[in-house]
PLY file of the C-alpha trace (Angstrom):
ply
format ascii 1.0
element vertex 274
property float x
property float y
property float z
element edge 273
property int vertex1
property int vertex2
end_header
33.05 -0.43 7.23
31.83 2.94 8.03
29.25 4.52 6.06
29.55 8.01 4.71
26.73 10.58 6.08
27.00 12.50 2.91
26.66 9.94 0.75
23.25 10.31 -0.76
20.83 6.90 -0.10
19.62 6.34 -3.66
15.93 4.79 -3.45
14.87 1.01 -5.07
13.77 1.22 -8.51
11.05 -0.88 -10.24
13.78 -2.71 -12.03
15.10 -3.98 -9.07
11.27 -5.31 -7.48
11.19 -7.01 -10.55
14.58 -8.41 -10.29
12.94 -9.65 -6.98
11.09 -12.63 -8.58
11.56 -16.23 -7.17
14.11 -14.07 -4.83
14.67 -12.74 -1.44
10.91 -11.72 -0.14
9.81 -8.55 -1.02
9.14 -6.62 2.21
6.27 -4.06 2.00
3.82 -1.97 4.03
1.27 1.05 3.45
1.92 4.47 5.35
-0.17 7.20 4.57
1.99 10.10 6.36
5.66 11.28 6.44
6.86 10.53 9.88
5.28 6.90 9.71
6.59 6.53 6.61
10.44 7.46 7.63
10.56 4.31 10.09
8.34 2.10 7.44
11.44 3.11 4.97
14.23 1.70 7.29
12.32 -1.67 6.33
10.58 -1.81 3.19
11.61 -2.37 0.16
8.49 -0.51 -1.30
5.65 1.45 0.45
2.10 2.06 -0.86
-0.34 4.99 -0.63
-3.31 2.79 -0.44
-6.33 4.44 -0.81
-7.18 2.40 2.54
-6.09 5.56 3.52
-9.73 6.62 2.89
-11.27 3.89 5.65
-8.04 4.17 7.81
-7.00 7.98 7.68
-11.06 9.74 7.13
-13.79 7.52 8.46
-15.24 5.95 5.14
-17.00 2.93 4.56
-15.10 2.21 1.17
-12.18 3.07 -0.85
-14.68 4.34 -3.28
-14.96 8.03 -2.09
-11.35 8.49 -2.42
-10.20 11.40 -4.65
-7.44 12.20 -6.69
-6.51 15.22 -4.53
-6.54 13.16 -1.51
-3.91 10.60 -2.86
-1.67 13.28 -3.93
-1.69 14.98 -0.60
-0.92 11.86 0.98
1.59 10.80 -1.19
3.21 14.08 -0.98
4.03 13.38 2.87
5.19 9.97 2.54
7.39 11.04 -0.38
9.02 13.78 2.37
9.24 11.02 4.74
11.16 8.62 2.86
14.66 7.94 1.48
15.05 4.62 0.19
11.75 2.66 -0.71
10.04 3.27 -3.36
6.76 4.84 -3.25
3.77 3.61 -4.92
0.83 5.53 -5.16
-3.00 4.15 -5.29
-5.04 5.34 -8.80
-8.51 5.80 -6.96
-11.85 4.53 -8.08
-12.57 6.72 -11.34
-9.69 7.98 -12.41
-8.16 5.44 -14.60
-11.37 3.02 -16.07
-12.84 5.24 -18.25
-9.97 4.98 -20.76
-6.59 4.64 -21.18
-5.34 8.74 -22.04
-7.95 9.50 -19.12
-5.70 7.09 -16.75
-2.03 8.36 -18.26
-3.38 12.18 -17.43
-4.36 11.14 -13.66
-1.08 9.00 -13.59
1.08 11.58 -14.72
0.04 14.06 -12.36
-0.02 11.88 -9.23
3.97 11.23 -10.30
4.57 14.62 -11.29
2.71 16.21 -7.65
3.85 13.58 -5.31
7.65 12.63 -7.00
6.41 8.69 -6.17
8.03 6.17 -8.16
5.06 3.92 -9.92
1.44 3.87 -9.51
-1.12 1.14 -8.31
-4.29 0.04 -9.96
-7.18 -2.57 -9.64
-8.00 -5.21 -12.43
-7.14 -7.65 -14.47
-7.29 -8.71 -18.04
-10.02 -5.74 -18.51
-7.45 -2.94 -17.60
-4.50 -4.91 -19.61
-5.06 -2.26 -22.47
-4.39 0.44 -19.83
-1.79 -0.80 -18.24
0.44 -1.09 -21.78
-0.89 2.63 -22.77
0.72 3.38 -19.22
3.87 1.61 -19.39
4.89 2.52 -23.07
4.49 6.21 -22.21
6.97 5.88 -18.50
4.37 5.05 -16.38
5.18 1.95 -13.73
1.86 0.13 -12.98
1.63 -2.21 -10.21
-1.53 -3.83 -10.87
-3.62 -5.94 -8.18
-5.97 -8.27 -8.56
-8.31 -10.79 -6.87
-9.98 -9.09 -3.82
-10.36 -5.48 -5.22
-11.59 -3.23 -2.86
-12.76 -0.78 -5.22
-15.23 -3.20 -6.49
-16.69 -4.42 -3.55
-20.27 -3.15 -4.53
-19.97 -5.33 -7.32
-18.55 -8.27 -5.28
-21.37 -7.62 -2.79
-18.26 -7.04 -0.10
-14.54 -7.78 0.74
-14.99 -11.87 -0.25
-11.82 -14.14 -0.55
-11.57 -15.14 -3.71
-11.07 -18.39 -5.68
-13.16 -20.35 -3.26
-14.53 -21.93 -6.20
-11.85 -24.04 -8.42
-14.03 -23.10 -11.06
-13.22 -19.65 -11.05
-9.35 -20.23 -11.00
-9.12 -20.00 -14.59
-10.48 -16.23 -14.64
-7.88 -15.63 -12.08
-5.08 -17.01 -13.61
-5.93 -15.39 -17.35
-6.33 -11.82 -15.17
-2.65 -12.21 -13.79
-1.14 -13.48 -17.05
-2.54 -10.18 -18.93
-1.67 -7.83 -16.36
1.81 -9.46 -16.73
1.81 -9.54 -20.12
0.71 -5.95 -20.52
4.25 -4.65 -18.62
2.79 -4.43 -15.03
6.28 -4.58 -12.25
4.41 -6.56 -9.82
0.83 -7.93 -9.23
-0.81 -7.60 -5.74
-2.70 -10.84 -4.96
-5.78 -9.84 -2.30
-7.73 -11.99 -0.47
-7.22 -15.34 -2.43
-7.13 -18.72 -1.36
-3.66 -20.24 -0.88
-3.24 -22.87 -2.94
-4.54 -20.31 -6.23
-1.71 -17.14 -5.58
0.68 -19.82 -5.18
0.22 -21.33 -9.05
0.01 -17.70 -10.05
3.09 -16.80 -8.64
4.96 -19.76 -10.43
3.35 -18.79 -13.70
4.21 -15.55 -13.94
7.58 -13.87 -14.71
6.64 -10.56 -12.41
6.81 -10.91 -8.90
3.62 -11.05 -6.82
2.85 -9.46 -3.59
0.27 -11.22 -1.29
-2.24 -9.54 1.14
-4.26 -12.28 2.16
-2.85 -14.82 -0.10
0.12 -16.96 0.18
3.43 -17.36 1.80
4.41 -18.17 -1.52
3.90 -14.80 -3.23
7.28 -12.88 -4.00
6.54 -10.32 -1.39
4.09 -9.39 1.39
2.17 -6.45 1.88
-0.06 -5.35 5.62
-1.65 -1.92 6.20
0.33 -0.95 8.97
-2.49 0.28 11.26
-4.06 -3.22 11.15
-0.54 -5.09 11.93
0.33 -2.25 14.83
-2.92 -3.62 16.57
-4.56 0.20 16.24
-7.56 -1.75 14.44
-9.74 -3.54 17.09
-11.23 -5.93 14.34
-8.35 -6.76 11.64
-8.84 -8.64 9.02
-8.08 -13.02 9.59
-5.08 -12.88 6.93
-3.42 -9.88 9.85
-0.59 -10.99 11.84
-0.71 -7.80 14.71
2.97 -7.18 15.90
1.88 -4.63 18.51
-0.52 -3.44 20.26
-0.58 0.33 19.85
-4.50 0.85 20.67
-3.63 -0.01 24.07
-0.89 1.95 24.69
-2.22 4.77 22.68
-5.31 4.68 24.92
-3.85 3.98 28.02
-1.67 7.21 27.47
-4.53 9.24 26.75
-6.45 8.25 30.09
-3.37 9.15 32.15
-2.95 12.31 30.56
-6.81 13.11 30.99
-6.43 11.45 34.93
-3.18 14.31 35.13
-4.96 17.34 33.64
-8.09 16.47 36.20
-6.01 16.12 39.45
-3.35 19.27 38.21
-0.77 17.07 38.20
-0.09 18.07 34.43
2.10 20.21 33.82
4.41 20.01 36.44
7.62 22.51 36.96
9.50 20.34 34.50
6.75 21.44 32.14
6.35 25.51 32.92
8.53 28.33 31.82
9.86 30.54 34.43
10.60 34.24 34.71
14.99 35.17 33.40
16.44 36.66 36.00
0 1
1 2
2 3
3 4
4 5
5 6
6 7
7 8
8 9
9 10
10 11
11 12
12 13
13 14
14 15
15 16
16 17
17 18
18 19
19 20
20 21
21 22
22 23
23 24
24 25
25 26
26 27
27 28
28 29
29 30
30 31
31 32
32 33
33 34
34 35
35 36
36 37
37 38
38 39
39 40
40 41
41 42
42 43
43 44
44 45
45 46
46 47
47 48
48 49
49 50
50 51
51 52
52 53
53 54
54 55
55 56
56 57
57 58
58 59
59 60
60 61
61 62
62 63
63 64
64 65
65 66
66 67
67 68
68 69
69 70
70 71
71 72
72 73
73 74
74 75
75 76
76 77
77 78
78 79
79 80
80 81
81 82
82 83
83 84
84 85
85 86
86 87
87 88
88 89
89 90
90 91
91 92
92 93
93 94
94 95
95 96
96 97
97 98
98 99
99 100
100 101
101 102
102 103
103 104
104 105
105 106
106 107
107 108
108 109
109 110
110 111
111 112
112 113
113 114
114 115
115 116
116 117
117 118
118 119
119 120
120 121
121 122
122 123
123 124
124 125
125 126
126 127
127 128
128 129
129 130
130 131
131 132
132 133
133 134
134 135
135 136
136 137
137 138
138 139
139 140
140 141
141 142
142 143
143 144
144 145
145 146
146 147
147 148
148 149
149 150
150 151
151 152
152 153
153 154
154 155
155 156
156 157
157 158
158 159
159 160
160 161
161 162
162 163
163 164
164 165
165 166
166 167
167 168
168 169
169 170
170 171
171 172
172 173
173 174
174 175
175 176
176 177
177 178
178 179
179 180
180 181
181 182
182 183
183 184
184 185
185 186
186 187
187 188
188 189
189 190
190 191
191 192
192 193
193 194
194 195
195 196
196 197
197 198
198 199
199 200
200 201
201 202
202 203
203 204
204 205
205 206
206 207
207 208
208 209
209 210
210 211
211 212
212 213
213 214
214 215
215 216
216 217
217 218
218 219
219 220
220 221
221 222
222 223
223 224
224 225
225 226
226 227
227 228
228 229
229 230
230 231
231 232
232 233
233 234
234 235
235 236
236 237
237 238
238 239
239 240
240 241
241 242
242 243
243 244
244 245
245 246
246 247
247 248
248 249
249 250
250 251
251 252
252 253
253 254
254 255
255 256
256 257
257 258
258 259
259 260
260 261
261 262
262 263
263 264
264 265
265 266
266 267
267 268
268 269
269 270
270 271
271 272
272 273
């Protein structure tokens, strides 16, 4: 059966991620700009501004120097860029821990300027008071917890977590508030195996791994590391291309043209009417 052009594509909702749980996988990837983000959408069932934008996109060490402005402009473009996923925007460092009515006024306006469909922020049981304040006012939270790149000065860097059974417990009691508290979905980063996959049976919201387990609800890469444009990706990357190459291997020949005038050629030059 034919499908009608005009037909408007009408994008995935938060109920239906949630709907998602103990489902078909939940296919996901970041994109940080609109023409990236139109083939990501093809694909993904939802796509996320991650304020790895911030080490990816500008050069910085952290996520921590991220702003608010930054995330909107960004999720602005990938908002143009898409049709069907839904769009889920990154809360950066600061703009949601000082309180809850601090967090709804920053969440409201990244949904308001961008037109994204939920937001994203770090935590666990400590933002659980946030994360209701959000929801009951019409704010979807995806919350994410484990590895949380935001606090890696506290962690002392990007560690995997729950190396230690002992520290399964905190874990666990993090996702069960979050879940509790009327998060969508949980991301799981950076977390040993066995660990995300007893979370993800004892929750009721689906989880999305990055570094955890194949048995999370869902799966989420930053697309420059799986595209092979970053030299050193992370162990938990799978790289399904190798776009650094080729990306450098078309800059030398263009370089190699302009050098010997071979570039542009008469395909290449506008000529005179007449």
């Amino acid at each position: 059966m034919s499908t009608d052009p005009r037909k408007p594509i009408r994008r995935i909702t938060v109920p239906q991620i949630m709907a998602r749980k103990g489902g078909a996988p939940i296919v996901s990837l970041t994109s940080y700009h609109a023409h990236t983000a139109a083939i990501v959408d093809a694909h993904a069932d939802f796509i996320l501004v991650g304020d790895s934008l911030g080490m990816v996109m500008h050069g910085m060490e952290t996520t921590v120097g991220v702003s608010l402005d930054l995330m909107m402009m960004h999720g602005r473009a990938v908002v143009r860029g898409t049709r069907r996923a839904l769009v889920v925007v990154d809360m950066p460092f600061g703009t949601y821990e000082e309180s809850p009515q601090v967090a709804f006024r920053n969440a409201a306006e990244i949904m308001k300027e961008t037109g994204c469909g939920a937001v994203k922020l770090e935590g666990g049981a400590r933002m659980a008071e946030t994360i209701r304040f959000l929801v009951e006012r019409g704010i979807p939270v995806m919350a994410h917890i484990g590895l949380t790149p935001q606090s890696s000065h506290v962690m002392g860097g990007f560690k995997t977590q729950g190396h230690d059974a002992e520290t399964w417990g905190a874990h666990k009691a993090d996702a069960a508030a979050v879940a509790e508290a009327g998060a969508f979905a949980l991301v799981l980063e950076g977390m040993v195996e066995p660990l995300a996959a007893e979370i993800t049976q004892e929750i009721a919201i689906p989880t999305i791994g990055i570094g955890a387990s194949v048995h999370c609800d869902g799966q989420i890469l930053v697309l420059e590391d799986m595209l092979g444009l970053n030299p050193t990706p992370p162990k938990f990357v799978k790289v399904y291309g190798d776009l650094l190459g080729q990306i450098e291997g078309a800059v030398g020949r263009y370089a190699e043209d302009v050098r010997n005038r071979a570039f542009p050629t008469e395909d290449q030059v506008y000529k005179p009417r007449g």
